[in-house]
N, C-alpha and C positions, 0 to 999 in steps of 0.2 A: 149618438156615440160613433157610428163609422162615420161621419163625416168631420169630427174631431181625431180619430184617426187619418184619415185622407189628408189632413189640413197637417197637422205633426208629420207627417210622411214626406209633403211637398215642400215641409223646413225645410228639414233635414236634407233630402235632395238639394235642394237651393243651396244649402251652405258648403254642401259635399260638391256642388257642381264643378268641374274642371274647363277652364277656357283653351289651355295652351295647345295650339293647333298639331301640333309635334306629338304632344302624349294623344290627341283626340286621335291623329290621324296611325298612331301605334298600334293603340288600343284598335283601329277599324280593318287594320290592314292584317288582323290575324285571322280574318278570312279569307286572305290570299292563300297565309297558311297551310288553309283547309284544302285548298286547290293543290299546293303542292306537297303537299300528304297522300295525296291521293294518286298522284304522278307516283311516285316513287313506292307505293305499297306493293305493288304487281311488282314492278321494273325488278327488285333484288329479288324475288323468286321463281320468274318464272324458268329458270333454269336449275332452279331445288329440286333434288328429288324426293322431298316429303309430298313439298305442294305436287309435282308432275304424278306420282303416284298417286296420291287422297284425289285426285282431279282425274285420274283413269287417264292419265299422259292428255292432257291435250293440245288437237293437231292445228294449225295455223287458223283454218275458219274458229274453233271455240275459244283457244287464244284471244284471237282479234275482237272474239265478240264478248269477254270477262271484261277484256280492256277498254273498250267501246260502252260498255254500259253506262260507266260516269258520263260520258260523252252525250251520251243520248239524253242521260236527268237533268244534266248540266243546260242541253236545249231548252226545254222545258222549261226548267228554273227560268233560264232567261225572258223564256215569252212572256211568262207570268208576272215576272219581278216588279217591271211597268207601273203595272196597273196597281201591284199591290201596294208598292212604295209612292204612288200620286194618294192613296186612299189611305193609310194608315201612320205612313211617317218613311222616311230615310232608315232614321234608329230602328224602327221595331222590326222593318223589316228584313235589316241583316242581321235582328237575332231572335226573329221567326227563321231565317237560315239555318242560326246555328242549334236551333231546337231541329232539326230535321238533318241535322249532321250527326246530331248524335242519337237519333233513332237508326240511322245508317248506317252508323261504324256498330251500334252493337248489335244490328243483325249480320254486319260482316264477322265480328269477333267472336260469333258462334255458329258458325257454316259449317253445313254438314254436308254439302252437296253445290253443284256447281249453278244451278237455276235459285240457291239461296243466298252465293256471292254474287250473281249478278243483280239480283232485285236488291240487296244489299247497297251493294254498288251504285244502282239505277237513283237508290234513294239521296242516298248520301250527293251524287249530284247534282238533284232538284238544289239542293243545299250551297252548290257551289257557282250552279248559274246564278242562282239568287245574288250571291254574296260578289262576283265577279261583277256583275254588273250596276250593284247597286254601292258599294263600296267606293269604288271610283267617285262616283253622281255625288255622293257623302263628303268624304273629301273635299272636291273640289270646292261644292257649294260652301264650307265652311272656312278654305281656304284663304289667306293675304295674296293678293297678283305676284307679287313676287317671289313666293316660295311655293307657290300652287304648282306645278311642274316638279318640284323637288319632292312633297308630301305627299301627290296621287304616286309617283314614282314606287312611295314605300310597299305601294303595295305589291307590286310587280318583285319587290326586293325580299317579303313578305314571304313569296310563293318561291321561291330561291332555298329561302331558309327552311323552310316546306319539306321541299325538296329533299334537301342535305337530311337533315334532321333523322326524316323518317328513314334513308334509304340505311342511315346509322343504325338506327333502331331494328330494322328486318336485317340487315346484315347480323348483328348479336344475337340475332334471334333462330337465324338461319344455324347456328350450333345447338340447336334443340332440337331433338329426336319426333317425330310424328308432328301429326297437326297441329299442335301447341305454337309450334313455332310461327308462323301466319296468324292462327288465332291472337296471339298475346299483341305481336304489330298491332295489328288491327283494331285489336281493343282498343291501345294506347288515345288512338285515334278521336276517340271520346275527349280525351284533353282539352286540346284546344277547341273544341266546341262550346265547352263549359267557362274557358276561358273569354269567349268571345261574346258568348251570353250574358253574364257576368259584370263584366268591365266596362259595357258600354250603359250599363244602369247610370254613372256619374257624369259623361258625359253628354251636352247639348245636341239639341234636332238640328237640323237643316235650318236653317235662317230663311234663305227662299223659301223652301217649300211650307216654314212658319205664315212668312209673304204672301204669298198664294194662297192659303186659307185663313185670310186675314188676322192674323194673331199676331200683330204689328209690334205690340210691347214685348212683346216676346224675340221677335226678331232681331230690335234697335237693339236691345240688351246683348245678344248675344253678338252682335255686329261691332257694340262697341266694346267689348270683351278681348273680343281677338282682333281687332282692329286698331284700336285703340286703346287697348289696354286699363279699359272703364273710363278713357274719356270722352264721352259725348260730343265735346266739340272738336278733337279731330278730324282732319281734313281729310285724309282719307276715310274715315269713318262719314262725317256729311256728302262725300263724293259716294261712296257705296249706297249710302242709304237712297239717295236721290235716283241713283240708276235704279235701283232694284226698284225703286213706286215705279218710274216710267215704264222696266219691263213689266211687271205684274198688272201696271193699267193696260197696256197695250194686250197679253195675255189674257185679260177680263173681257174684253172688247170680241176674242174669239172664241167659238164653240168647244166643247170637252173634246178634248184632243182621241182620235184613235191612232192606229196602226197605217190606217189608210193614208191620213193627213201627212204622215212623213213624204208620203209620194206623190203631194200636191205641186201646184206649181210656188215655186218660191222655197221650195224645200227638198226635193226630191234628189239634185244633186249634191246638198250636205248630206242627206242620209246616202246614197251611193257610196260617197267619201268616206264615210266612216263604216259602211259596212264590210266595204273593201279591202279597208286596212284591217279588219279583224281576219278577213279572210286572209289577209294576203300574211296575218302573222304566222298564223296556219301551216301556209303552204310555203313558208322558209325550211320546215322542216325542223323544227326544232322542239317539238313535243316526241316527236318520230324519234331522235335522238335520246330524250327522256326516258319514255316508254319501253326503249329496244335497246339500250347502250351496250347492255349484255352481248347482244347479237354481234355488232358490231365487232365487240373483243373477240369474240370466238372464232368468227372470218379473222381476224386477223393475228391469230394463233393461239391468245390467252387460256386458260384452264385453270377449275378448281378457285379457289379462292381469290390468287391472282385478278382472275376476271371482276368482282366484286370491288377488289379493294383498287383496283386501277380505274373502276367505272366508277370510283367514288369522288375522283378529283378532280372531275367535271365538274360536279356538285359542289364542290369549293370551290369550283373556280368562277360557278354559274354565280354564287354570292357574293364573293371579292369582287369580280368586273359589274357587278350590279353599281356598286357608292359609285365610281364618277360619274356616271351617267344622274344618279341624285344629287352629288354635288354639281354638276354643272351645266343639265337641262337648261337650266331658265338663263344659261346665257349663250350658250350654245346655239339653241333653238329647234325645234322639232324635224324641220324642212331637212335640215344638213344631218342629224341624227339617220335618220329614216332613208335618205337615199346612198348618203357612205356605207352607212352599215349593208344595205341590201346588198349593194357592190360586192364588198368585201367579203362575205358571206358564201355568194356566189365563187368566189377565189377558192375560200377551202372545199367547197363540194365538188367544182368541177378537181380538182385536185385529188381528192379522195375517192372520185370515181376513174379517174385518169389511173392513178396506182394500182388500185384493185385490177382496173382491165389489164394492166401492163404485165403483173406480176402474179394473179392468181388465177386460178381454176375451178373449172367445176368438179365439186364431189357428191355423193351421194348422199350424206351429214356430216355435219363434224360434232364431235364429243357425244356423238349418239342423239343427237335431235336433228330429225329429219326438215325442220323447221330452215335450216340453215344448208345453204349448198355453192358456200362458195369459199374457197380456202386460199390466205396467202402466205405461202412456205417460208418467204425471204424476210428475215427480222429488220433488217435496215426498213423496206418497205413496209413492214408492218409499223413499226415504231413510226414511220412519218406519217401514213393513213391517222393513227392516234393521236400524234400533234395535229396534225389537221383537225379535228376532232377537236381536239380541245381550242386550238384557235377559233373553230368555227362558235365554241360555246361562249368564249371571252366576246366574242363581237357579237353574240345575238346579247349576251346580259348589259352592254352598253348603249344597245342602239334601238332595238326592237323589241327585246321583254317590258323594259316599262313603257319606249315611246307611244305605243300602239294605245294604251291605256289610259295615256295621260290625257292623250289626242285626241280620244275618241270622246272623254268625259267633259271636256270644253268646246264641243263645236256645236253642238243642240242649244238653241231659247228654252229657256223655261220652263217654260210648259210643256215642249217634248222630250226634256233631258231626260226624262227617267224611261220615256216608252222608247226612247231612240237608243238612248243603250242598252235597254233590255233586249228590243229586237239586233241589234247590232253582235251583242255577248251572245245572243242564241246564232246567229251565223258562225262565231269564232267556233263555237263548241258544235257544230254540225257537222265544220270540217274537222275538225277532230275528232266526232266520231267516224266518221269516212275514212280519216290517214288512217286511225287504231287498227280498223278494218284492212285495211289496203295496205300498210306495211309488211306484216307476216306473208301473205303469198306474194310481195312484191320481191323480198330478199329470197325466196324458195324461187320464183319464178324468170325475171330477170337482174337477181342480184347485183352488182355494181353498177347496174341502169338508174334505179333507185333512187342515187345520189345526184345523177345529172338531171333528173324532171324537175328537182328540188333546186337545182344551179340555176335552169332555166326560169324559174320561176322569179325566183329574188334578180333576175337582170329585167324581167318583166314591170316587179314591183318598183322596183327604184326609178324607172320612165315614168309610169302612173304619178306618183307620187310627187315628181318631177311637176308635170303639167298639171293635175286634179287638186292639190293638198296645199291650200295656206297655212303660211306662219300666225304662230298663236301665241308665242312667246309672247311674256311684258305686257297682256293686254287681260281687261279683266272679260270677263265671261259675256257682258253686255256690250262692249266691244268688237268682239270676235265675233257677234250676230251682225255687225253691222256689216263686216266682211264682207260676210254672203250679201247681206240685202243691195251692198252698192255696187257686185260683182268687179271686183278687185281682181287682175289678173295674178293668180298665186305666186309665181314666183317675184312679185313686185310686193308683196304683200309685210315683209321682211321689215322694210322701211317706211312704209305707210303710214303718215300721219290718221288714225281712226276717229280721234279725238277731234281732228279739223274737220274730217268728211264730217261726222257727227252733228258738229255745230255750222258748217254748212248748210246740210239737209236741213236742220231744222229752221234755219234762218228762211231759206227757200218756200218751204213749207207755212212758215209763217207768212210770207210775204205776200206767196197766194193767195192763202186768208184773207190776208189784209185787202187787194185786189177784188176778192170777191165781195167782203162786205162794202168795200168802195160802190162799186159797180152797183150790189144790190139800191144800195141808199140813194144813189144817184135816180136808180128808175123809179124810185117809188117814190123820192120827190118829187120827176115828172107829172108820175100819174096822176099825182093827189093835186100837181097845177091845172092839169086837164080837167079834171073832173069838178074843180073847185068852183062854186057858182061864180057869177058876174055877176060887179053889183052895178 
């Protein structure tokens, strides 16, 4: 009997299945979502005075470490994610995510104390490294080359709307009297968790990772779905399929992948590359900006509600300058995304900290939070630090929110995709638990300095990026490894034929074969003349 259950279940599945890479990669990207929910749940209150009150006012260290807590889970999540997505699936395990997103949000939405919002917090993380990391890897792997840049993109766009969404949501909520107001945010939060759990029940596994634990019928199927649109003999479908046997034989050939193996030879500088760039999205400063937008206003004269609804059009505007960067990644290309944007970025900060020093002062708080000490009197100045501000938000959602993700989740083989951006997403979320920390006594302590370590950084990032980072555009996934194996100088990599090195290499490789077994045959015809009696 249950296995005539199981058997009607795996119908019905099958017939409910959806291929279309656009609703898969919808559906996957609402644990971006979940990331940027979680940005903005703290962000509209910590300048409430329900929450500063129910919270016993807290001073810059407890601050930093309420906000730091997702930070810290979100580590974690990452390390784990790995291993647990090479062993149970892509699928299950961004909604094992989202089962622990919503144990998270509803010990957040009933916190009665501040060591119950952080564990709260710490949990609902684990939830969001998971899903950061693994979400991309998802994606990608089920991607067309040619819109795969565009669909990993959704997620970064995902966490955008995240963002907005909720910061909506705590703002409305912020006209409720007592702790309810926090608590209800918070609950909401549950949402899209259930959503995320939910919706990807109809949607297909990973195809590789099908590949890789041989479940080959399963894989063609779903390759020529989205590929080809259920036709089999599609050429790009027969060219997918044929790379993926090479990489999964070649992957067979080597031992169970760890952590270590990323920093063997022959791989140790893709993983740098890609660790860097997590890091280095980091240290643009732009979760710091999230997090604190509040702050910001307050330095720069706003009050009361004002502060909220001005801190809100970031948030629109983080989501708006998101689409060109998805509509036009994949022709654009990663390289010129990644070092414009740092540039430019670097324009608004040092600019924003150029005003600040020129025009404000130190004070002892403003608006009665000691938190903040530095005040600019002059509206013109104020108003331009704000455009800055906002210009700095339009160029991080065009170049660096989704590039850094897209990038990250197409430069690992195979076999290391899932531990390589697991470890990868647990550096991004490290240093953000580090900024969370280090914001609050950095605006109390060298205020307007703040913005220029962040300037400096992004003129740092964009050299790196420059010299270390190939183009990835236009190539499929088994492409891109070949990159590295033939050490392509990066900036030449733009226009590199991959497909010729490719079939070079292997011609080569054949050749020597051939060469070898020549040779072989040759001595062992000798032999067998030597040793052959005389008659």
């Amino acid at each position: 009997m249950h296995s005539l259950l199981n058997c009607y279940y795996l119908l019905i599945m099958h017939a409910l299945r959806i291929y279309n890479p656009y609703l898969v990669a919808l559906s996957a990207t609402i644990g971006g979502m979940l990331f940027g929910f979680d940005i903005s749940s703290v962000s509209a209150f910590v300048d409430n005075a329900s929450y500063r009150q129910f919270f016993n006012y807290p001073g810059s260290t407890k601050q930093g470490g309420i906000t730091a807590a997702m930070a810290g889970g979100s580590f974690l999540g990452s390390l784990c994610a790995g291993f647990v997505s090479d062993k149970i699936g892509r699928k299950y395990t961004i909604q094992l995510g989202a089962i622990i997103w919503v144990i998270g949000a509803a010990i957040q939405c009933s916190v009665q104390n501040v060591a119950q919002l952080i564990c709260g917090r710490l949990i609902a993380g684990v939830a969001i490294g998971i899903c950061s990391s693994q979400v991309p890897v998802y994606i990608a792997e089920l991607s067309p080359k040619q819109i795969r840049g565009r669909l990993v993109g959704l997620f970064q766009w995902a966490v955008t709307w995240g963002i907005m969404i909720m910061f909506y949501i705590s703002y409305g909520c912020t006209f409720l009297d007592g702790p309810k107001s926090f608590r209800l945010a918070w609950g909401i939060q549950i949402i899209p968790g259930l959503l995320l759990l939910l919706t990807l029940i109809v949607f297909p596994e990973s195809p590789r990772w099908l590949a890789a634990q041989d479940r080959w019928d399963e894989a063609i199927e779903i390759i020529t779905h989205i590929q080809g649109k259920g036709d089999i003999e599609n050429a790009d479908v027969q060219v997918e399929i044929q790379e993926l046997r090479e990489a999964v034989r070649i992957d067979k050939l080597s031992q169970e992948v760890t952590i270590f193996d990323l920093f063997a030879k022959g791989s140790r500088i893709r993983t740098f590359v890609a660790m860097s760039g997590q890091i280095w999205q980091q240290l643009t400063g732009m979760n710091v900006m999230m997090y604190y937008v509040v702050y910001t206003f307050l330095m720069a004269g706003y009050q009361g509600n004002t502060v909220l609804v001005s801190s809100s059009i970031q948030y629109v505007i983080n989501v708006v300058m998101t689409v060109p960067a998805l509509l036009f990644i994949d022709s654009w290309g990663r390289r010129p995304l990644l070092i414009y944007g740092a540039c430019i970025m670097a324009v608004w900060l040092f600019a924003v900290s150029g005003l600040m020093a020129a025009h404000g002062h130190w004070v002892p708080n403003v608006d009665n939070n000691p938190n903040i000490r530095w005040f600019v009197p002059e509206k013109p100045a104020a108003k331009a630090i704000i455009a800055c501000n906002y210009l700095f938000v339009a160029t991080f959602a065009t170049t660096w929110g989704p590039g850094i993700w897209i990038y990250v989740s197409e430069i690992f083989p195979l076999k290391q995709r899932a531990i390589g951006n697991g470890l990868c997403g647990a550096f991004n979320w490290i240093f953000n638990f580090a900024l969370a920390f280090f914001v609050p006594p950095a605006f109390q302590n060298i205020q307007w300095k703040t913005y220029l370590i962040f300037a400096v950084f992004c003129i740092a990032m964009a050299i790196h990026v420059f010299f270390m980072f190939p183009e990835t555009k236009g190539k499929t996934l088994e492409e891109i490894d070949i990159i590295w194996s033939e050490h392509i100088k990066p900036w030449k990599t733009a226009n590199a034929d991959v497909t010729e090195l490719a079939a070079n290499r292997w011609l080569a490789k054949d050749g020597k074969t051939k060469d070898i077994e020549h040779t072989e045959h040759t001595a062992t015809a000798a032999t067998a003349a030597e040793i052959e009696p005389k008659v």
